[in-house]
C-alpha positions in Angstrom: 79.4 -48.1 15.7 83.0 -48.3 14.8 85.6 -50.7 14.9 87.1 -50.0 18.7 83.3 -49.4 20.1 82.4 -53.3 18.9 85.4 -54.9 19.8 84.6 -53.2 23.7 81.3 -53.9 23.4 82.2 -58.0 22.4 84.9 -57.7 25.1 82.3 -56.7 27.8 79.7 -59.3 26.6 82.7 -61.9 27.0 83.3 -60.7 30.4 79.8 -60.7 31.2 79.7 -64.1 30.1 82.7 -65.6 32.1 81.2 -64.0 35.0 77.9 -65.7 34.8 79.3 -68.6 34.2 81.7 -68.4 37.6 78.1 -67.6 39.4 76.7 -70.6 38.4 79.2 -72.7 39.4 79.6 -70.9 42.7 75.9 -71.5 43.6 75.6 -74.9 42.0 79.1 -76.5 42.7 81.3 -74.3 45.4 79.1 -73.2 47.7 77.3 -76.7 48.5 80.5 -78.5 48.6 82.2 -75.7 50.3 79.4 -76.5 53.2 79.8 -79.8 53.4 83.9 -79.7 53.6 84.2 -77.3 56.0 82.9 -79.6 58.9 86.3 -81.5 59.1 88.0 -78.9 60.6 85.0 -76.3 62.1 81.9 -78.2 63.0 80.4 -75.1 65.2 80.0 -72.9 62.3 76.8 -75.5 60.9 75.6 -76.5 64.7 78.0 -79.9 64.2 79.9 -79.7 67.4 81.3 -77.1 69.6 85.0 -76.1 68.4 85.6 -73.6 65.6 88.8 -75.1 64.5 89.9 -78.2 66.0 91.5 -81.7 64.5 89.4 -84.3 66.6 87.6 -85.2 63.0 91.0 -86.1 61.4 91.9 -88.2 64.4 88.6 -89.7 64.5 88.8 -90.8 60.8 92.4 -91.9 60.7 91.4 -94.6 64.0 88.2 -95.4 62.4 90.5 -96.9 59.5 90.5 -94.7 56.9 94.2 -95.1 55.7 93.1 -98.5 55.2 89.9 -98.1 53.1 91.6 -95.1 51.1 94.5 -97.7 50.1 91.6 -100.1 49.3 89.6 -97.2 47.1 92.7 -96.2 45.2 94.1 -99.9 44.3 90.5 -101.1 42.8 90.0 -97.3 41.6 93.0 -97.0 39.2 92.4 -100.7 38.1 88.7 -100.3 36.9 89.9 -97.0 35.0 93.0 -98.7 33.7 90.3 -102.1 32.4 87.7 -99.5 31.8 89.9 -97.4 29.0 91.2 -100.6 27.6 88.1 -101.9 26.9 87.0 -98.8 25.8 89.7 -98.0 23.0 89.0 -101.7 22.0 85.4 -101.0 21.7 85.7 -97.7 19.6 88.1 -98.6 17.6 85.6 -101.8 16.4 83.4 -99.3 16.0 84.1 -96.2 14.4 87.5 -97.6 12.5 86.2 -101.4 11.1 83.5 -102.9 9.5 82.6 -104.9 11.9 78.8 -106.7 11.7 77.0 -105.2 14.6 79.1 -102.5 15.8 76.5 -100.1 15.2 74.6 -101.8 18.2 77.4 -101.2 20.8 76.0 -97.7 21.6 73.0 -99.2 22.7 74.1 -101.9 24.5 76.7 -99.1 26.4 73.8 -97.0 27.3 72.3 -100.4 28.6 75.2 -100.9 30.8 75.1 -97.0 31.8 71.7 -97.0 32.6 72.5 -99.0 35.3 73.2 -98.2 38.3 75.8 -99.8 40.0 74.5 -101.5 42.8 72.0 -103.3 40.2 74.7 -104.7 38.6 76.2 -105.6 41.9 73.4 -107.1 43.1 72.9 -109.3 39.8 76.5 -110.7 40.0 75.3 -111.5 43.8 71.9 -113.4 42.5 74.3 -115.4 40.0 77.6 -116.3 41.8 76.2 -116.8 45.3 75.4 -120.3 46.3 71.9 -119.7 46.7 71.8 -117.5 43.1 71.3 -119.2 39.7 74.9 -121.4 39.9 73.6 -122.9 42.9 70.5 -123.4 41.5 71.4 -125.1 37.9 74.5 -127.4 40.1 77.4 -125.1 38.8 78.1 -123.2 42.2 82.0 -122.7 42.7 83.7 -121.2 45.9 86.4 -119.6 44.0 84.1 -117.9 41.3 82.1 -116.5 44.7 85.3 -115.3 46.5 86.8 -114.0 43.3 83.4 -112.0 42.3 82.5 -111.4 46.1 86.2 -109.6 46.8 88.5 -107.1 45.3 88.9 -108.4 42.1 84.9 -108.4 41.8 85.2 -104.9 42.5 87.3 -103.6 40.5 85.9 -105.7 37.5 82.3 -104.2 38.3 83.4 -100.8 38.5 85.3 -101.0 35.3 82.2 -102.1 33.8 80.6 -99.2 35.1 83.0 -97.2 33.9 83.3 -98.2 30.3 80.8 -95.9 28.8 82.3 -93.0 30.3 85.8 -93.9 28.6 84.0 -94.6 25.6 81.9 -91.7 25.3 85.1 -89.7 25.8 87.2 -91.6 23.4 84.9 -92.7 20.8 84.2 -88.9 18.9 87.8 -88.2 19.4 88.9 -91.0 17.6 86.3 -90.7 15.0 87.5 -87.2 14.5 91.1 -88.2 13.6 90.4 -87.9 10.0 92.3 -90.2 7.0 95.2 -87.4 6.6 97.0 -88.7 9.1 96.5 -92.9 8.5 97.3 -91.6 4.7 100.3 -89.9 5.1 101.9 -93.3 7.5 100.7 -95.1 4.7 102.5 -92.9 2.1 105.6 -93.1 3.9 105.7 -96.9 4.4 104.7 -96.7 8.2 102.6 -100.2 9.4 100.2 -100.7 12.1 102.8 -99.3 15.0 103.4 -96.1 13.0 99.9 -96.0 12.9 99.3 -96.3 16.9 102.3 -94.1 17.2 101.0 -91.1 15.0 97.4 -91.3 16.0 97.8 -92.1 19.7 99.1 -88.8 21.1 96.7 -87.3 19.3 94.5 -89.0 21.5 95.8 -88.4 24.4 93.1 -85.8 25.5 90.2 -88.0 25.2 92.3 -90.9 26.6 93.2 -88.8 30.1 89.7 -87.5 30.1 88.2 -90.9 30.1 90.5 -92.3 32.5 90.3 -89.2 35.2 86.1 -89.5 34.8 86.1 -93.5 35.3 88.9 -92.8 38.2 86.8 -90.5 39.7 83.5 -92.3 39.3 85.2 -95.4 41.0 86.6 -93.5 43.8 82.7 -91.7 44.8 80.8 -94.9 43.8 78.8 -95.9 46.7 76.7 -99.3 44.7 79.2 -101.2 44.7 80.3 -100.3 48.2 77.6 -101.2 49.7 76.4 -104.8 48.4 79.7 -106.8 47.2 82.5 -104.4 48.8 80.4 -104.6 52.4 79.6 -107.9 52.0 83.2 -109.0 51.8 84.7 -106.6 54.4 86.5 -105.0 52.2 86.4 -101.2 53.4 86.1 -98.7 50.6 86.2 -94.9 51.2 82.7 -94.2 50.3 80.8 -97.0 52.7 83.3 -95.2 55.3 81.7 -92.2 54.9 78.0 -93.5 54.7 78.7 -95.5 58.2 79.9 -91.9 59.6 76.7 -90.1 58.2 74.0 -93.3 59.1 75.6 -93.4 62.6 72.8 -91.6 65.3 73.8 -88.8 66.0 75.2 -88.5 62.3 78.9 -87.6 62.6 79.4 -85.4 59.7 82.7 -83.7 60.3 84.5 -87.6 59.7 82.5 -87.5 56.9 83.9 -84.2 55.6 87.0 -85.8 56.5 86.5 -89.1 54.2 85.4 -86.3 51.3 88.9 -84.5 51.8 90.3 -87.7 50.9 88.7 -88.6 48.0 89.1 -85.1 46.7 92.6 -85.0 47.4 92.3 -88.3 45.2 91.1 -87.3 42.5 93.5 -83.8 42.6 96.2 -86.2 42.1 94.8 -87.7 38.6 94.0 -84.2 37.2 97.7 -83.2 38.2 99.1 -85.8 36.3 96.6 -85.6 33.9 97.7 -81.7 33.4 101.4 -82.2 33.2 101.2 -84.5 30.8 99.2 -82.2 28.7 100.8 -79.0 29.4 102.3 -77.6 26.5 101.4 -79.4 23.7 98.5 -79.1 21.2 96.4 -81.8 19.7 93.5 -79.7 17.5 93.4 -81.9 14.3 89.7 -80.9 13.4 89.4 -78.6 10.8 87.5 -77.5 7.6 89.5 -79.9 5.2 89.5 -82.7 7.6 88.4 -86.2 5.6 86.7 -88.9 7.5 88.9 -92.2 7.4 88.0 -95.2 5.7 86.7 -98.0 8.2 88.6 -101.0 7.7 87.3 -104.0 5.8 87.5 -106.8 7.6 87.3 -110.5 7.0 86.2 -114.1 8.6 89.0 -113.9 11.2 88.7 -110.4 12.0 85.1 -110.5 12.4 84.9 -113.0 14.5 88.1 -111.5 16.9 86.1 -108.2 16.8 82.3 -110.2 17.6 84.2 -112.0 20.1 85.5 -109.0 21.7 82.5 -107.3 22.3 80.8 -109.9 22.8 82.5 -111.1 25.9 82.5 -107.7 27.5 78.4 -106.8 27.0 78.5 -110.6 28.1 80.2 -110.3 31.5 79.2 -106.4 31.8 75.7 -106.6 31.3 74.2 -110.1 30.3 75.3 -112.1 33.5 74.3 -109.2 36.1 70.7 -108.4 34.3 70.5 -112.4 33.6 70.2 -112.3 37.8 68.7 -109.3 38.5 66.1 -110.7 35.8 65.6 -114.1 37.2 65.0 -112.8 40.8 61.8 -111.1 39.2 61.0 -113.8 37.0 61.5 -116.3 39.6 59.4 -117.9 42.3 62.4 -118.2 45.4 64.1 -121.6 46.4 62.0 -123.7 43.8 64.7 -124.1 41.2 65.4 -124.0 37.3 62.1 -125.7 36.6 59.5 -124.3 34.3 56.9 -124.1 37.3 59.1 -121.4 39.0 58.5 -119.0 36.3 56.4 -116.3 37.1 54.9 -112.9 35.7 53.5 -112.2 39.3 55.8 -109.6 40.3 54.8 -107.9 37.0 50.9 -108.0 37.2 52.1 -106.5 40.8 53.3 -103.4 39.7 49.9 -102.9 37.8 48.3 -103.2 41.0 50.8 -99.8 42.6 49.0 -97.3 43.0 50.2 -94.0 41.4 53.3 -96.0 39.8 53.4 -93.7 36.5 53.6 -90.8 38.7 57.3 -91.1 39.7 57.9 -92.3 36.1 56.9 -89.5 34.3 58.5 -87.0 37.4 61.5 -88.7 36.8 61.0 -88.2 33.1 60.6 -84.8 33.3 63.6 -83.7 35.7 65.8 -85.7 33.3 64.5 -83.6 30.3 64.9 -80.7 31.5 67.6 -81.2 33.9 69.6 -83.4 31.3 69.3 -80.1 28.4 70.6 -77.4 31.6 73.5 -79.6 31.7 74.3 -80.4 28.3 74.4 -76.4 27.9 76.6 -76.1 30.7 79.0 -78.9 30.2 79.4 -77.8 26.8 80.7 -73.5 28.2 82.5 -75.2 30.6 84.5 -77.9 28.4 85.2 -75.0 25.8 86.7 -72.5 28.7 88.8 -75.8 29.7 90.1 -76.1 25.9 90.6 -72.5 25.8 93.4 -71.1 24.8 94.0 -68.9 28.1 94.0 -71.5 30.7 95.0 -69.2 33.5 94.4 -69.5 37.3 90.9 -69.1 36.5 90.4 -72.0 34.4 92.5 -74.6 36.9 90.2 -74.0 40.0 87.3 -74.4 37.8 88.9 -77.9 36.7 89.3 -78.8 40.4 85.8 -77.7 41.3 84.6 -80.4 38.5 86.6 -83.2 39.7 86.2 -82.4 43.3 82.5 -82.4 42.2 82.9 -85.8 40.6 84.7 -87.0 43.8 81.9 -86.5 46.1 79.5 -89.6 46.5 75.8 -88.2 45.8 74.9 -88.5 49.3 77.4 -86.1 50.5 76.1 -83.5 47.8 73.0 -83.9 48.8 74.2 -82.9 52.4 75.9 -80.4 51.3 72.5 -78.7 49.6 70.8 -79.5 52.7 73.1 -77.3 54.9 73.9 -74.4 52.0 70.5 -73.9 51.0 68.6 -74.4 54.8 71.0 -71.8 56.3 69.0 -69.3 58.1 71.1 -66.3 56.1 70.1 -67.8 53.1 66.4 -68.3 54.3 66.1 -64.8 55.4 66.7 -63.3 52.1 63.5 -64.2 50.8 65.3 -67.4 49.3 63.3 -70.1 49.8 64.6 -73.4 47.8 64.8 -76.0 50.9 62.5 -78.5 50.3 61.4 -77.9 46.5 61.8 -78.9 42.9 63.5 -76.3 42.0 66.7 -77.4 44.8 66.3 -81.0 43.5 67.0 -79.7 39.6 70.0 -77.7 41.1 71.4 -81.0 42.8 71.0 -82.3 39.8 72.6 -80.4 37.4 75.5 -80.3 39.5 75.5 -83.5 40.2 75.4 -84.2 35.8 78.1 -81.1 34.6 81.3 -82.7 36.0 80.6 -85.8 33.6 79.7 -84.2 30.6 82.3 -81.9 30.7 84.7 -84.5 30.8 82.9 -86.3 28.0 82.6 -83.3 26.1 86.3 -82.6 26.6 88.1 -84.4 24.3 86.0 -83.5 21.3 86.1 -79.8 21.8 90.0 -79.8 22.6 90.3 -81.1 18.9 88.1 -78.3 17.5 90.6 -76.0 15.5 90.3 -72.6 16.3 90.5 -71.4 13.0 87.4 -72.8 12.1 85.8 -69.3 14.5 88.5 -67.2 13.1 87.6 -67.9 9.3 84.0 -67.4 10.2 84.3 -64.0 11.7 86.8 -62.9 9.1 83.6 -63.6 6.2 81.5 -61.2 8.6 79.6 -64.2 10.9 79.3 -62.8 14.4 80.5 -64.9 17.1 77.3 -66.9 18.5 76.2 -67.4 14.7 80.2 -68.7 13.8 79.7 -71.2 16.9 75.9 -72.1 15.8 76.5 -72.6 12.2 80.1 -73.3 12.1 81.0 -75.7 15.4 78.1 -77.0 16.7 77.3 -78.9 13.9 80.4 -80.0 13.9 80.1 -81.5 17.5 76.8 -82.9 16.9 77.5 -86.7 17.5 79.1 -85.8 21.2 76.8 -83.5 22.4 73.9 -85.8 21.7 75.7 -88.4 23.4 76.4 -86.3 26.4 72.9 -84.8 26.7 71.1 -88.8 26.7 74.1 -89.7 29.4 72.9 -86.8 31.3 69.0 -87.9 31.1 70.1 -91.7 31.8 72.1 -90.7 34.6 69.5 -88.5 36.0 66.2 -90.7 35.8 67.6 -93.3 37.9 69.7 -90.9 40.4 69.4 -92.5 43.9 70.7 -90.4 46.9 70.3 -87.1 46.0 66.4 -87.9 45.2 66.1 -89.8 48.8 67.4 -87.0 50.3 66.5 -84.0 48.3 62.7 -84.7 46.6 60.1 -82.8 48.2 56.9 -84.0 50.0 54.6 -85.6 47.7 57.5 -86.1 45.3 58.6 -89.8 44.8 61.5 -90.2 41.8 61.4 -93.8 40.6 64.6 -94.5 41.8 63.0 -93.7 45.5 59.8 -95.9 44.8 62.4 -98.9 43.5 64.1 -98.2 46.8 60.9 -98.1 48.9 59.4 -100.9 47.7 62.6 -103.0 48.2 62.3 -101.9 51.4 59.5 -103.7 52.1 61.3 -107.4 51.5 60.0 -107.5 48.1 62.6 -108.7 46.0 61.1 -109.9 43.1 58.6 -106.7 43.2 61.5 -104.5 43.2 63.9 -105.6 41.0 60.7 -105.9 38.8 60.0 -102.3 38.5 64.3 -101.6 38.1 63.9 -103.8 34.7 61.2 -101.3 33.8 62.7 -98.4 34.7 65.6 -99.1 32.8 63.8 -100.4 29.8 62.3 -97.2 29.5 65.2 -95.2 29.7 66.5 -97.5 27.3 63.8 -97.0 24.8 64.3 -93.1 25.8 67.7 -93.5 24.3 67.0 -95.6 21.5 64.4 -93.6 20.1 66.7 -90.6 20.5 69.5 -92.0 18.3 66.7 -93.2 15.8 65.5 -90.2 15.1 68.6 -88.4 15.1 69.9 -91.1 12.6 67.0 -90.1 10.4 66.5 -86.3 10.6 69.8 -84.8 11.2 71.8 -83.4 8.2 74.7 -86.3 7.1 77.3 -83.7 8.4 75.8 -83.6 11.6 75.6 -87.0 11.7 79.5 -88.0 11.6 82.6 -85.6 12.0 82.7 -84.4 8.0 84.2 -81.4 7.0 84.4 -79.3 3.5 81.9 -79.6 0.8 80.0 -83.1 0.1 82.7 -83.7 -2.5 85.3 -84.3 0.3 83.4 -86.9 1.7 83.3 -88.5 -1.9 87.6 -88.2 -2.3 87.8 -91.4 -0.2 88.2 -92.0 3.3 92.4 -92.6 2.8 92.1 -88.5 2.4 93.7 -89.0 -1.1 90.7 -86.4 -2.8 91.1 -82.8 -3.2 88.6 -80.4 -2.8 87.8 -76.8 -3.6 89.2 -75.5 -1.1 92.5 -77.4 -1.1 93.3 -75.8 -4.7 92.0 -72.4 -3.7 93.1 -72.0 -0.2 90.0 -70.0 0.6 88.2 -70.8 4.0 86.9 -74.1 5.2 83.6 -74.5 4.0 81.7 -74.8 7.2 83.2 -71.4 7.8 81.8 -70.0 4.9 78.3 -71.3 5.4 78.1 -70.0 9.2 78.8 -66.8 7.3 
């Protein structure tokens, strides 16, 4: 085959490739949400109502207050991504640029504080703050700590904790990335610290927005939160809004689709601004003869700033909630701090459940498999975000993710129930309403927004000369991505692919709503045994669940730590003797003398 015949035949592969790619994200993404919406303004076309086009539902939802609770959403929503990105850069830089004693545990303790869910962490800050939680209990109980925590302030603090792995997942491998060329040539030029900030931050600025937008977004769909502290307080959010409109009998769906046009519209705004501020500019700074930089050294007064640092937020973001989430299963009720009030009886109780490793080991399994479909997809969809042609195309599929994010689960969950039970669907032979199969799909969909916008920031940094050089020594184009990329992305895509299992394990609405007969998640036998006034019982089996997703993760990491090649490891380019030049970027290598390709390129060919 010629020259012309295999560029046509790669062209039509690539085409071939967008296309199913724009099919999967129809079925998995459009077409549910597409269902769902559509009831604001034409309820008959789903059996809602009896107008094809008609206003009522807008009316409806603007008396019902939702001007109100979307002012609410968006105040304690930019907050918690504006804390949550903060804390975040704080954390990374401890971590990735310093020599800080234990900074190699903050991963773990952010997947602890991913893995869980937010109205567990809401319910622990209830248990402590409340007067008849642990403050009461030990004589410390303070009306203006409960009014503080038990308001807006409390929720905006909670969602930001929430929030913080997301920015730090997204900011973390970017940063890490930014090799010692640039802190070396400040340095050579006599720039200080602010130089520094000012060089290295725009270069950032991907991984910063990207952060920001996800946390934004998560805040804005998060239901948790609304519905222990945020309902507790009468403080209308958007979300509990649009679970009152759906748990009404008979359910009113089209306000609800209403509420969801709103928080999409939301969340449009954010990617707006986060796309003018990007437009036109570049910020790929990965390539073959990047250097890693050198982590500063740092001594009694640092350390202890740094410690300090993180120690307050793992502290206030996961100590204090899991401290009384913990003591309410540990703890016989109204007896007190005294040693007789300690009890493993809630414990030996979930022995006693019957078929309790079932839903564990379902759970298990959907996030496995569920977690590697995503990580796949994220990964094609954040490199067609990054792409060089960002046409029309490539904007609506950016909306469809953060529209995606904006939905609360339950809504998505509708949304699959009304796509996918469709008689037109049902007479084709298509028969996914009430199976596995449906809840993976919910799942995945539910999992790709996130890890795209994780996965964003580290691919827009990807040079893409790194492919160019590969197919130039002969590599075709999956084996210049395999061998010359991927490895290069290594640290991020593990990371997204255990977010995507942790999120998944302990998903709550699409499960209650989606999991076949016979099926129970774990998140739905927390939920049901909760139901049944067990406090201590349930909040019991949520400490397991999450230390097993915990130990999931950890073992994970380990054995990545342990087996992986050192390149894959961290973001090192070139030959092993770049990695030896120093981390100020001051060594040469081969290929700087030379000019011949970067080495990774050469190896992938």
């Amino acid at each position: 085959m010629g020259a012309g015949g295999a560029l046509r035949l790669w062209s039509a592969r690539a085409r071939a490739g967008r296309l199913a790619v724009a099919v999967v994200v129809v079925v998995l993404l459009v077409v549910p949400s597409a269902c769902f919406l559509v009831q604001a303004v034409s309820p008959r076309l789903f059996g809602q109502g009896g107008a094809w086009f008609t206003w009522s539902n807008v009316v409806q939802a603007v008396h019902d207050g939702l001007g109100h609770a979307m002012l609410d959403t968006l105040a304690v929503s930019l907050a918690a991504a504006l804390v949550a990105v903060t804390a975040a850069a704080g954390l990374a830089v401890v971590a990735e640029r310093t020599t800080a004693v234990g900074r190699r545990l903050f991963v773990l303790g952010l997947w602890a504080v991913l893995l869980c869910p937010s109205y567990l962490i809401a319910v622990g800050w209830e248990e402590v703050v409340l007067r008849s939680g642990l403050l009461g209990a030990a004589g410390l109980w303070s009306a203006g700590v409960q009014h503080t925590v038990m308001g807006p302030v409390g929720v905006a603090v909670i969602l930001a904790f929430k929030g913080t792995p997301f920015a730090y997942f997204a900011l973390a491998p970017s940063l890490a990335a930014v090799g010692g060329d640039l802190e070396h040539a400040v340095r050579v030029h006599g720039g200080g610290r602010l130089a520094m900030v000012r060089t290295i931050g725009p270069v950032l600025l991907p991984a910063v927005l990207s952060g920001f937008v996800i946390v934004f977004a998560e805040s804005v769909g998060d239901f948790g939160v609304a519905s222990t502290i945020a309902a507790s307080a009468h403080f209308p959010i958007a979300t509990y809004v649009l679970y009152e409109s759906i748990s009404t009998f008979p359910a009113n769906f089209g306000v609800a689709a209403v509420v969801g046009w709103a928080l999409v519209a939301s969340v449009g705004g954010a990617l707006a601004v986060q796309s003018a501020l990007m437009r036109g500019r570049s910020f790929a700074v990965v390539s073959g003869r990047s250097r890693p930089a050198k982590p500063r050294q740092l001594h009694l007064r640092g350390q202890l700033a740094a410690v300090g640092f993180a120690g307050a937020f793992f502290l206030l973001a996961l100590g204090v909630p899991l401290l009384g989430v913990v003591s309410s299963s540990f703890l016989v009720p109204f007896r007190g701090l005294h040693l007789s009030s300690f009890t493993l009886a809630n414990y030996r109780g979930l022995l006693g459940v019957q078929g309790l490793a079932g839903p564990v080991r379902f759970s298990a399994e959907m996030g496995l498999v569920c977690g590697l479909s995503t990580l796949v997809l994220g990964a094609v969809l954040a490199r067609a975000l990054v792409g060089a042609r960002r046409g029309v195309a490539t904007r609506l599929l950016d909306v469809t993710l953060l529209v995606a994010v904006a939905l609360p689960g339950v809504v998505f969950a509708a949304g699959y129930i009304f796509a996918y039970d469709l008689p037109v669907v049902t007479n084709l032979g298509i028969a996914l309403y009430g199976t596995v199969p449906l809840l993976g799909m919910a799942y995945v969909a539910n999992a790709v927004p996130q890890s795209t916008r994780i996965l964003l920031g580290p691919f827009a940094q990807v040079q893409e000369s790194l492919l160019n050089a590969a197919r130039v020594h002969g590599a075709g184009a999956a084996r210049a991505w395999r061998r010359g990329v991927l490895p290069l992305l290594a640290r991020p895509l593990v990371w997204a692919g255990l977010l995507a299992f942790a999120a998944l394990f302990l998903e709550l609405p699409i499960s209650e709503l989606l999991a076949p007969p016979g099926v129970v998640p774990v998140s739905v036998a927390i939920l049901r045994v909760l139901g049944k006034a067990d406090i201590g019982l349930g909040t019991a089996l949520s400490v397991v669940a999450v230390a097993f997703t915990l130990a999931v993760v950890g073992v994970v990491l380990g054995l990545f730590r342990l087996l992986a090649p050192p390149g894959w490891r961290r973001w090192q380019y070139g030959d092993d003797r770049a990695g030896r030049g120093g981390g100020g970027g001051g060594g040469t290598t081969n290929d700087d003398v030379t000019g011949e390709a970067p080495a990774s390129a050469r190896r992938a060919a």
